[in-house]
C-alpha atoms as an extended CHARMM CRD file, in Angstrom:
* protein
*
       170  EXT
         1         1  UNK       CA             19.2540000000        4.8480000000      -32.5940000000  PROA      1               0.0000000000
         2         2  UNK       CA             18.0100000000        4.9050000000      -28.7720000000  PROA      2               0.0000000000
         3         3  UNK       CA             20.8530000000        5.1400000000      -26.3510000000  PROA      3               0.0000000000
         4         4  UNK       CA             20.7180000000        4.4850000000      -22.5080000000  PROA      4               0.0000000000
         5         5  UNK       CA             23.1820000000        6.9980000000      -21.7670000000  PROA      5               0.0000000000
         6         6  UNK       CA             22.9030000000       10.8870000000      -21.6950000000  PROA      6               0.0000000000
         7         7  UNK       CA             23.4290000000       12.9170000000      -25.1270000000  PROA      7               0.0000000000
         8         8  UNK       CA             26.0690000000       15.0290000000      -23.1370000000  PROA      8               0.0000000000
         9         9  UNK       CA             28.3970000000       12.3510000000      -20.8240000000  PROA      9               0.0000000000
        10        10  UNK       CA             29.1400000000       15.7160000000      -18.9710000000  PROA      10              0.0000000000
        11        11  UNK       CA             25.7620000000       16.1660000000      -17.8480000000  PROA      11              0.0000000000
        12        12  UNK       CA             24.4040000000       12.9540000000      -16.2190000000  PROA      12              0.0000000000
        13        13  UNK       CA             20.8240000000       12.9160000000      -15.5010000000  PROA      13              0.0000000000
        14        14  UNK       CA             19.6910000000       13.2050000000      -12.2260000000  PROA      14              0.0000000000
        15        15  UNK       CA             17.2960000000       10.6050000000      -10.4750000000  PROA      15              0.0000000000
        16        16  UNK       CA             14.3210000000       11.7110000000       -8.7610000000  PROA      16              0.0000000000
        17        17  UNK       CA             14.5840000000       10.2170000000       -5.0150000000  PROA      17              0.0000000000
        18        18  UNK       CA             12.3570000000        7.2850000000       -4.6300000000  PROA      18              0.0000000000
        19        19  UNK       CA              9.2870000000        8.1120000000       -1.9690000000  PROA      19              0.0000000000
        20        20  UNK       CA              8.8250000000        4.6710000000       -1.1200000000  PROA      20              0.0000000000
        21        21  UNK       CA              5.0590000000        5.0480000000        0.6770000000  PROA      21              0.0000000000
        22        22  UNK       CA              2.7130000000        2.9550000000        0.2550000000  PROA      22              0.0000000000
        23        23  UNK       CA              0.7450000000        5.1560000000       -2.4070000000  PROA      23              0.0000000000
        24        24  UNK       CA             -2.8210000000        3.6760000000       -1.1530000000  PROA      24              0.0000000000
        25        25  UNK       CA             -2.1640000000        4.2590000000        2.6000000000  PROA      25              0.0000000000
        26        26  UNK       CA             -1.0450000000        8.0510000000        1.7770000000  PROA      26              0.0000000000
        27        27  UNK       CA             -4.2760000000        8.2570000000       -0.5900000000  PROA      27              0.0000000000
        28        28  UNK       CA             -6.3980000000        7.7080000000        2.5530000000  PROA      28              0.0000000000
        29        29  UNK       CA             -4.2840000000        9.5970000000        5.3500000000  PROA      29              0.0000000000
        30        30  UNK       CA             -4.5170000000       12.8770000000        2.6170000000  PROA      30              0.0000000000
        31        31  UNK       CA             -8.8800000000       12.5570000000        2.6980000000  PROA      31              0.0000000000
        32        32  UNK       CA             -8.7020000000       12.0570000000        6.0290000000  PROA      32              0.0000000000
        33        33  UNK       CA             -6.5050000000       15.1090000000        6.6820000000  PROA      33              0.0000000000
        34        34  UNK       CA             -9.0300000000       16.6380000000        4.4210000000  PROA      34              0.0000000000
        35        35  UNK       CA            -11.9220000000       16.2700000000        6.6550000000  PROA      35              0.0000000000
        36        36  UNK       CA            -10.0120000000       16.6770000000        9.9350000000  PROA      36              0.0000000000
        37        37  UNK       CA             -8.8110000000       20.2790000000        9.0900000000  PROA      37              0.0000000000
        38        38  UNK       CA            -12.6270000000       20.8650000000        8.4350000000  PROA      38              0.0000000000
        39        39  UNK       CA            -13.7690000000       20.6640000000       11.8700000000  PROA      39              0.0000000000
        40        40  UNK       CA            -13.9570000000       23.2180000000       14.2710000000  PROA      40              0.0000000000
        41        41  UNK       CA            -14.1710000000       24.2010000000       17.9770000000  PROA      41              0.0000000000
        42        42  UNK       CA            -17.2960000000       23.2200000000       20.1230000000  PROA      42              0.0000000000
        43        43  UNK       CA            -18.7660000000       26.5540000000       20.2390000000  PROA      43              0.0000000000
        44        44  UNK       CA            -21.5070000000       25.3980000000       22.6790000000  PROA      44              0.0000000000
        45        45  UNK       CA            -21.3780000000       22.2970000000       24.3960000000  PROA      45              0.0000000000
        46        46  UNK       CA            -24.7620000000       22.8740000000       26.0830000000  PROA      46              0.0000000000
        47        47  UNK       CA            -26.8580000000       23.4770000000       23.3150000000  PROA      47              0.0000000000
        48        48  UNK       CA            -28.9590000000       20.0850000000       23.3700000000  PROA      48              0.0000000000
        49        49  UNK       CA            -30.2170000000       20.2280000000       20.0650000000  PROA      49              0.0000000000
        50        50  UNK       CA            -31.3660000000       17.1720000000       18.3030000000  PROA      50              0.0000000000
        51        51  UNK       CA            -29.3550000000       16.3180000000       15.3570000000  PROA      51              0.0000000000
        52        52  UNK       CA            -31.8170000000       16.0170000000       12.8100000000  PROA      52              0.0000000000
        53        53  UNK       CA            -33.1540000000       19.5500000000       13.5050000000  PROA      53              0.0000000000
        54        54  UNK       CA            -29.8680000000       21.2560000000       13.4320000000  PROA      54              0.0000000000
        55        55  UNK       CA            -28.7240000000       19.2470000000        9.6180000000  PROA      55              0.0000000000
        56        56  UNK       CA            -26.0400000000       17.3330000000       11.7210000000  PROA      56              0.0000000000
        57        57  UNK       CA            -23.6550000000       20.2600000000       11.8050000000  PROA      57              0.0000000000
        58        58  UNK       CA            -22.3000000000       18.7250000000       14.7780000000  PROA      58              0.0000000000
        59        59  UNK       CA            -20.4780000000       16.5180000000       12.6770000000  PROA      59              0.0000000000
        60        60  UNK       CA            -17.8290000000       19.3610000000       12.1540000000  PROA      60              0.0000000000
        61        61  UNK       CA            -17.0840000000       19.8530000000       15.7940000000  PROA      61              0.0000000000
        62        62  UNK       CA            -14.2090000000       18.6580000000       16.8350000000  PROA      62              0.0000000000
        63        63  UNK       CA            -14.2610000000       16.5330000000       19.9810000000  PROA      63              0.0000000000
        64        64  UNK       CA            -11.9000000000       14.1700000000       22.4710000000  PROA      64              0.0000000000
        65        65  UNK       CA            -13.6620000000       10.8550000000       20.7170000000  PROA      65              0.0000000000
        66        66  UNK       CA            -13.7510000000       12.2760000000       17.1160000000  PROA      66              0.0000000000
        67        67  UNK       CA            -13.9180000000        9.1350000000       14.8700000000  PROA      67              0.0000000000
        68        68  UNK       CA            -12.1790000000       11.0580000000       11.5830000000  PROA      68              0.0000000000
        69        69  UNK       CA             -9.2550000000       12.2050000000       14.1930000000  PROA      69              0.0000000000
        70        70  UNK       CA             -8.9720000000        8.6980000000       15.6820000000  PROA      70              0.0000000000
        71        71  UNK       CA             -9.5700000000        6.8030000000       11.9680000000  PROA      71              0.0000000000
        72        72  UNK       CA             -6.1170000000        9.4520000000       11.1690000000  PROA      72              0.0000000000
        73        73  UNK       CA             -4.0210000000        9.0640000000       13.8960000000  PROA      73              0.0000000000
        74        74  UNK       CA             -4.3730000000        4.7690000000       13.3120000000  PROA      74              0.0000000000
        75        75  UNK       CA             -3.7200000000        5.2140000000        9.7030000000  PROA      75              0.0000000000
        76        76  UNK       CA             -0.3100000000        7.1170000000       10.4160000000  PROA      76              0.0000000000
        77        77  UNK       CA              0.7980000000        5.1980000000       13.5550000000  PROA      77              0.0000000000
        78        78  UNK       CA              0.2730000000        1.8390000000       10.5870000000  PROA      78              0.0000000000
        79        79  UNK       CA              2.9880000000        2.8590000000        8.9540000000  PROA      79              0.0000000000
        80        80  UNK       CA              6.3750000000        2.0370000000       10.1820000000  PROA      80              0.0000000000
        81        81  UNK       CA              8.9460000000        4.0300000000       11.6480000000  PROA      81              0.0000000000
        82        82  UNK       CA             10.5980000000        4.7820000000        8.0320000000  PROA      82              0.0000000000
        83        83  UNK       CA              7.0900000000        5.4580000000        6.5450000000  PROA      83              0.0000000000
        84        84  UNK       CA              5.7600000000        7.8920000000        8.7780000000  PROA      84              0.0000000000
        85        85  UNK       CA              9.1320000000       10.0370000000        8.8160000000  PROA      85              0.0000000000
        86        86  UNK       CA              8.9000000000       10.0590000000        5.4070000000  PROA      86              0.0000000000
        87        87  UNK       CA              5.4520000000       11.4280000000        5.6230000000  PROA      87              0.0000000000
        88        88  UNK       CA              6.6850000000       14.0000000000        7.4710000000  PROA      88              0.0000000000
        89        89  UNK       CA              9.4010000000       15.2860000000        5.1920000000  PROA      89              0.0000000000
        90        90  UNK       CA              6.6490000000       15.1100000000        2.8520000000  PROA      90              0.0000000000
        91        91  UNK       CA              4.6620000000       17.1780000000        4.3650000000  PROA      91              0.0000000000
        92        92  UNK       CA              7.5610000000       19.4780000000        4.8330000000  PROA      92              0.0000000000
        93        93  UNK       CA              7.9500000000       19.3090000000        0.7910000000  PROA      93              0.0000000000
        94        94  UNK       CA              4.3360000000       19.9310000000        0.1680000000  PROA      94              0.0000000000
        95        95  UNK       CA              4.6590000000       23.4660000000        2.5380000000  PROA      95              0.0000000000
        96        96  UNK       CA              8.1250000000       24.1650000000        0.8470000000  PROA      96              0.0000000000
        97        97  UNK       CA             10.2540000000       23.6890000000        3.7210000000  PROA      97              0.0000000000
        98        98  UNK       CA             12.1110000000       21.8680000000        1.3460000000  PROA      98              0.0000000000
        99        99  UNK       CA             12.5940000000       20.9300000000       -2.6460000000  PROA      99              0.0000000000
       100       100  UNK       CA             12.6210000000       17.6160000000       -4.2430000000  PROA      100             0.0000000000
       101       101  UNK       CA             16.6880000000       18.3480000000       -4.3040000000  PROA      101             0.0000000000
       102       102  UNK       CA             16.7850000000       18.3960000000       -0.4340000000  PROA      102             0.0000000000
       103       103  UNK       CA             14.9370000000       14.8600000000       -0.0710000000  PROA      103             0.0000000000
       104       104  UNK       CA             17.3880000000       13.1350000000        2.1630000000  PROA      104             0.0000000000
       105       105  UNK       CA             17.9000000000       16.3260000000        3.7150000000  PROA      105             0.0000000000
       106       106  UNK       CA             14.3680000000       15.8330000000        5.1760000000  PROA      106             0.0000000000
       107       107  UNK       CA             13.9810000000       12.8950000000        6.0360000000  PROA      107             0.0000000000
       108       108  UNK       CA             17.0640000000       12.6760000000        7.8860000000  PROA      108             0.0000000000
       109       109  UNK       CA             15.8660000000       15.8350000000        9.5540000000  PROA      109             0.0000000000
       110       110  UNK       CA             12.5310000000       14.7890000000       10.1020000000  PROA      110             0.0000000000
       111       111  UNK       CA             13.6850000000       11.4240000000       11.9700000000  PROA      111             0.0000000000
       112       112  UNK       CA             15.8270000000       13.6320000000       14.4880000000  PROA      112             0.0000000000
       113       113  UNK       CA             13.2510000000       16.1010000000       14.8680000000  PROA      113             0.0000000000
       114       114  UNK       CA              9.5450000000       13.7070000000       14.9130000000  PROA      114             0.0000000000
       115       115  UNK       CA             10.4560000000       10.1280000000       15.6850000000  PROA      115             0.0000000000
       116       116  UNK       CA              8.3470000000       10.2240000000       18.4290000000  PROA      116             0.0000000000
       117       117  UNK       CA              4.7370000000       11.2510000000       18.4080000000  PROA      117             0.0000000000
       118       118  UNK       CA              4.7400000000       11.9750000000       14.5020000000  PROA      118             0.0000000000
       119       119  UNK       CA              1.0420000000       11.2240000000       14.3810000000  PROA      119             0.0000000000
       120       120  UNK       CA             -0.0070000000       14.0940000000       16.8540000000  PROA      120             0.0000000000
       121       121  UNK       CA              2.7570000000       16.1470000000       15.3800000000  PROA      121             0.0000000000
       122       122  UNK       CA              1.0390000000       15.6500000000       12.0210000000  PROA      122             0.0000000000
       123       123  UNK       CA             -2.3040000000       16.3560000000       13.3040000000  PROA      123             0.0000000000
       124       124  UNK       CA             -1.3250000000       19.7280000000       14.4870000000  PROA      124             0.0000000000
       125       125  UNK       CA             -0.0740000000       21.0630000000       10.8780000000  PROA      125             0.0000000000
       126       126  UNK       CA             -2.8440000000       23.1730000000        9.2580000000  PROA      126             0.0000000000
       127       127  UNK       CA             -3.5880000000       21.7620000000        6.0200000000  PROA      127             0.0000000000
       128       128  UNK       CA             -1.8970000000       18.7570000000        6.0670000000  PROA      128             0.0000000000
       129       129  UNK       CA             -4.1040000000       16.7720000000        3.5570000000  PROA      129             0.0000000000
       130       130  UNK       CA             -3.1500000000       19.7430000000        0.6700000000  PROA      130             0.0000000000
       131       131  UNK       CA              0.9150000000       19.7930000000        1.8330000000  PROA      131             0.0000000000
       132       132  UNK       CA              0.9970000000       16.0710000000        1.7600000000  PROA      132             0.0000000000
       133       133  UNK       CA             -0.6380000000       16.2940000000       -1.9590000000  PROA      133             0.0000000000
       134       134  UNK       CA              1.2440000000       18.6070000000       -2.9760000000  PROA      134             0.0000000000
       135       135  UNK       CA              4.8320000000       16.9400000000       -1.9110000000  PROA      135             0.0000000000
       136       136  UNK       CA              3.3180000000       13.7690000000       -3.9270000000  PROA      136             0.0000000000
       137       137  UNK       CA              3.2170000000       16.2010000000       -6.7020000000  PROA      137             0.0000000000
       138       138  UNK       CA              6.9150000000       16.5350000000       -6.5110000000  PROA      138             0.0000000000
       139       139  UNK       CA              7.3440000000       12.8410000000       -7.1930000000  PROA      139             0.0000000000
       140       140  UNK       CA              5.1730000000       13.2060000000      -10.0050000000  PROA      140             0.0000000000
       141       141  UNK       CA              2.4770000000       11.2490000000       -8.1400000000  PROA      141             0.0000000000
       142       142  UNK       CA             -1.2340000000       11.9680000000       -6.9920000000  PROA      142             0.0000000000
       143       143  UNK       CA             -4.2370000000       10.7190000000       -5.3260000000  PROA      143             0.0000000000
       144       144  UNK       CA             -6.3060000000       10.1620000000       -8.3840000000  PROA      144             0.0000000000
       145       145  UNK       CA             -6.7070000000        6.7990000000      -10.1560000000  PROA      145             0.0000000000
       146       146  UNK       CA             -5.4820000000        6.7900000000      -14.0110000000  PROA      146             0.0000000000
       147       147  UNK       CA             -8.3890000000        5.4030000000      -15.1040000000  PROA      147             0.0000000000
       148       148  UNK       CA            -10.9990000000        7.3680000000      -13.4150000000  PROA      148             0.0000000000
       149       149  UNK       CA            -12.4920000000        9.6950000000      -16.5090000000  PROA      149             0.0000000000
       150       150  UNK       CA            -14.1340000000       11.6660000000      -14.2420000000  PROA      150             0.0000000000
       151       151  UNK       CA            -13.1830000000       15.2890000000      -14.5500000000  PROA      151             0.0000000000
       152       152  UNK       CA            -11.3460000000       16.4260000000      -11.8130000000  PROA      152             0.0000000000
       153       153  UNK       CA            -11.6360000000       19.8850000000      -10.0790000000  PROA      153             0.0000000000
       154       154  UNK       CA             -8.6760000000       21.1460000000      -11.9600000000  PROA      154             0.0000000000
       155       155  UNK       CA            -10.8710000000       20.5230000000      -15.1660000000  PROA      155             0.0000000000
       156       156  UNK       CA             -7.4770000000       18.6540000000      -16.2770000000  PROA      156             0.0000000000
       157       157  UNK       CA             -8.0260000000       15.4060000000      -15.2560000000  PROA      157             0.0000000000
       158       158  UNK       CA             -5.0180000000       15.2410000000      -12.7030000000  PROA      158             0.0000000000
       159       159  UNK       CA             -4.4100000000       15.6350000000       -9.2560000000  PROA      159             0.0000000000
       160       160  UNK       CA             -4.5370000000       18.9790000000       -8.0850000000  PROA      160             0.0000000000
       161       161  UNK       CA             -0.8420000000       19.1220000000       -6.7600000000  PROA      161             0.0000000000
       162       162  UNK       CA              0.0500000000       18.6880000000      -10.4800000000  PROA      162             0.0000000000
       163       163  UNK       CA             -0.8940000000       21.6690000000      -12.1540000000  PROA      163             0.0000000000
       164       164  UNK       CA              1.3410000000       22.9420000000      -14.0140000000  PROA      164             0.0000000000
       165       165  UNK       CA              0.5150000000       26.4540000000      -14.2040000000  PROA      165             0.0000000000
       166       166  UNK       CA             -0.2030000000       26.2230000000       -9.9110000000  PROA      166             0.0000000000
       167       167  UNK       CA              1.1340000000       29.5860000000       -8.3330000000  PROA      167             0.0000000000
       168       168  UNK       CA              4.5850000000       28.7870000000       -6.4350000000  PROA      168             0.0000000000
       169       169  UNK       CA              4.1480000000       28.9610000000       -2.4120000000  PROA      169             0.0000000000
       170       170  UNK       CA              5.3350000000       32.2570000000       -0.6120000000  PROA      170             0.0000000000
């Protein structure tokens, strides 16, 4: 017979913290992290190529009026105040500043630390789109839809920040 309680009353079982993010929002802030941290320094500002005869490389420059940096910065300054310090102690999870254990640990540290300006603060981590997958992964969450078949770059069908056999961070 099932039983709601623990096999060992000793031991109780621990709950994993609730993220409480709106799972759609983070989806699009992680692909647009993605192709922020692709873009690079204007090399040459002068060149006057035309775009079609260069295979719009430009597109990977990063400039003042970049569209993917301004579509990023309006999707994390949507959330509210609660939301976007909790992206930031998920971020902070994702780079292993911190373990699932030490939840409220970050986010009480991340709303002392980047209540103000979190957007730009985000923009500034390297590889934001991979740590902010990757803390999902903690929750036992990812950016891929259960009922897509398609297989995903893993070869696994799951999000990459759950693979199980993923080498821990240094």
């Amino acid at each position: 017979m099932a039983s709601a309680t623990p096999e060992n009353p000793a031991t109780p079982r621990k709950t994993p913290p609730a993220l409480n993010l709106p799972l759609d929002q983070l989806a699009f802030i992680i692909v647009k992290a993605r192709e922020y941290d692709v873009k690079e320094e204007d090399t040459d500002p002068d060149e006057g190529s035309n775009a079609t005869d260069d295979g719009q490389t430009d597109v990977l420059t990063d400039t003042a009026d970049d569209p993917v940096r301004e579509e990023l910065l309006g999707a994390i300054r949507g959330l509210n105040d609660d939301e976007r310090i909790k992206l930031v102690a998920l971020a902070w999870l994702g780079r292993g500043t911190y373990d699932i254990d030490e939840w409220k640990e970050a986010v009480a540290t991340a709303k002392t630390e980047h209540s103000r300006r979190t957007a730009e603060y985000l923009l500034n981590l390297p590889l934001l789109g991979d740590y902010l997958e990757d803390g999902l992964a903690m929750f036992d969450e990812g950016i891929v839809d259960d009922s897509d078949t398609r297989e995903g770059v893993d070869g696994e069908n799951e999000p990459l920040g759950n693979m199980k056999d993923k080498p821990a961070r240094q």
